[in-house]
C-alpha positions in Angstrom: 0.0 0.0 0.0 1.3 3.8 -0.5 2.8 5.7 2.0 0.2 8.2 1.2 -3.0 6.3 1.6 -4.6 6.7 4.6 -4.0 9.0 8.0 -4.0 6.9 10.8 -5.6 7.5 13.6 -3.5 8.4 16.6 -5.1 6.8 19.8 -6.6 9.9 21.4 -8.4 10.2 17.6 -9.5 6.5 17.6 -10.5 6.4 21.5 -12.6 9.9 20.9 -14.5 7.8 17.9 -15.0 5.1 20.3 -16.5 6.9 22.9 -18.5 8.6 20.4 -20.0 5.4 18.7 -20.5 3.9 23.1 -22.7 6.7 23.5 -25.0 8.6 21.1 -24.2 5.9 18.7 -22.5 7.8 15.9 -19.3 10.0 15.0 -18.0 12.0 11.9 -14.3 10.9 11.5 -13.0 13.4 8.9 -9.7 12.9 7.3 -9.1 9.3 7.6 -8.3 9.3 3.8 -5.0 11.1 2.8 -6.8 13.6 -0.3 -4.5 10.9 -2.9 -6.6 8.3 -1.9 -9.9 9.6 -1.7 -9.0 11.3 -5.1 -7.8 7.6 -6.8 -11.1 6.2 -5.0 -13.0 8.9 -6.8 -11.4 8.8 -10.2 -11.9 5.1 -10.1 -15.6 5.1 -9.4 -15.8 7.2 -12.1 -14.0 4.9 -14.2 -16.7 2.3 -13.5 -19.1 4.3 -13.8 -18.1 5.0 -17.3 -17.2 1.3 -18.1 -20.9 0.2 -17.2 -19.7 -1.8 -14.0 -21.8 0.1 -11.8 -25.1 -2.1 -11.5 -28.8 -0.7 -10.3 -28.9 -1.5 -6.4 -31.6 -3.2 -4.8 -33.1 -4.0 -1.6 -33.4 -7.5 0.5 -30.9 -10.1 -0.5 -31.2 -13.6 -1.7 -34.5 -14.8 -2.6 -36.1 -11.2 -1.7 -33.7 -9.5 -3.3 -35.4 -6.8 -5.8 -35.1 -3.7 -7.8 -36.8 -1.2 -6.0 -36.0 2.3 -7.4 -38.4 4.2 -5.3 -36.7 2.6 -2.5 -33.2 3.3 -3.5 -31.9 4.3 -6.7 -27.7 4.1 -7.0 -26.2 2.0 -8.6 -22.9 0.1 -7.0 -19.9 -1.7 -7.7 -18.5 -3.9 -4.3 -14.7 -3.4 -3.5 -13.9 -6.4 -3.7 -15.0 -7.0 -7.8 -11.9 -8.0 -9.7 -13.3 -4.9 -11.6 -11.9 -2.7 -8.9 -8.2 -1.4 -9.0 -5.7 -0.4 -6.1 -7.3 2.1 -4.6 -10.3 0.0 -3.4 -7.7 -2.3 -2.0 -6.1 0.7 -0.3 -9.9 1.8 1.0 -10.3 -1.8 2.6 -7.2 -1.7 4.3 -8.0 1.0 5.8 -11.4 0.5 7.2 -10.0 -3.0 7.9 -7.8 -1.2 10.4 -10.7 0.8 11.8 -12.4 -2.2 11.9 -9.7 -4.1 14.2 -9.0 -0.9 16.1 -12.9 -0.4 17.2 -13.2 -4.1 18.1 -10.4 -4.0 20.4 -11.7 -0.8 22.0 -15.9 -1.8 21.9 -15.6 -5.8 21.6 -17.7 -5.5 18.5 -17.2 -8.8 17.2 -16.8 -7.8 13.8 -15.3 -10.2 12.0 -15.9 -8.9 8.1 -16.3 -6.3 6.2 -17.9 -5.5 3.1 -18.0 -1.8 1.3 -18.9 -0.5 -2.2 -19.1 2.6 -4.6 -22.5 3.7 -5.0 -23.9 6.4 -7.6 -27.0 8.6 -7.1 -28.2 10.6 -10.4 -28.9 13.7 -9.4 -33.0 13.1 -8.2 -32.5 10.2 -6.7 -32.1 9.1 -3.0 -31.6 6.0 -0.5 -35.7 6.4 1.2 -34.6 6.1 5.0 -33.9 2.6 6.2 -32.0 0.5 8.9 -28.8 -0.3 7.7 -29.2 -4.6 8.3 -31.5 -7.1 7.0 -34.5 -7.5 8.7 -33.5 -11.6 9.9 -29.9 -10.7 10.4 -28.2 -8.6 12.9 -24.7 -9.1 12.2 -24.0 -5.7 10.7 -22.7 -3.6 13.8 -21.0 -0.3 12.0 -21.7 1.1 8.5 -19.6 4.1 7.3 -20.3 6.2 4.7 -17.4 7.8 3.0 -18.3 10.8 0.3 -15.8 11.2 -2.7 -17.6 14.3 -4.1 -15.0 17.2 -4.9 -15.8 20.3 -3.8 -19.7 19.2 -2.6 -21.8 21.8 -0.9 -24.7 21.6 1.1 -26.7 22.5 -1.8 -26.1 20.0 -4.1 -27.8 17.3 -1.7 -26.9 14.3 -1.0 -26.4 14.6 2.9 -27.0 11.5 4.7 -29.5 11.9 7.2 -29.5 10.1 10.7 -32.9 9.3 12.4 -31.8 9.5 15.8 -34.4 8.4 19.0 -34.6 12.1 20.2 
């Protein structure tokens, strides 16, 4: 992996994201990706994109698994696709460390990790959901990470949590 790939954490960083994700239940991390990477992640999504390797998402998995497009319309590529170059292998490294650092510090148990690129056209959304199938509650974390140059609130796109209060 490049020198340049990722920032990591220092331990007062990582233990602050801990306590943050112990108690209200989320955290914004910013800078975990050096700008090389998040730019290579960026221009290779792009490249995907372009090539047609970016399929329509859908929702439920297996045998429930549909196209839903007033549910959620990006389209997505997983990281691990043989489609996907070095800076995807870069990005999992890097939230495979997260990953390892936040179980030591929360005993999450999380033993895997999956991640994708995901495209919204502009007019289309993600409606609000829990981020875990319905019969399965083995997804602990989910990170978003945003590769959107120079994005501004206007443009949209914000995730929005539904928090209890």
């Amino acid at each position: 992996m490049p020198a340049t790939a990722l920032h990591a954490p220092d331990e007062d960083r990582l233990e602050a994201l801990a306590e943050a994700l112990a108690g209200p239940g989320w955290a914004l991390l910013e800078g975990m990706l050096t700008p090389a990477l998040a730019e290579a992640l960026a221009t290779e999504a792009r490249g995907l994109a372009t090539a047609g390797r970016l399929v329509p998402a859908g929702v439920g998995r297996a045998g429930s698994h549909t196209g839903r497009p007033d549910i959620r319309g990006d389209a997505t590529c997983w990281l691990d696709d043989p489609a996907c170059g070095q800076a995807a292998a870069d990005f999992m490294a890097v939230a495979d460390g997260l990953r390892q650092a936040l179980n030591r510090r929360l005993m999450l148990g999380m033993e895997t990790l999956e991640a994708h690129y995901a495209h919204y056209p502009p007019g289309t959304g993600y409606a609000r959901h829990r981020d875990r199938f319905r019969d399965d509650d083995a997804r602990v974390l989910s990170m978003v990470t945003y590769l959107n140059r120079d994005w501004q609130p206007g443009h949209g796109g914000a995730l929005r949590l539904h928090l209890p209060e």
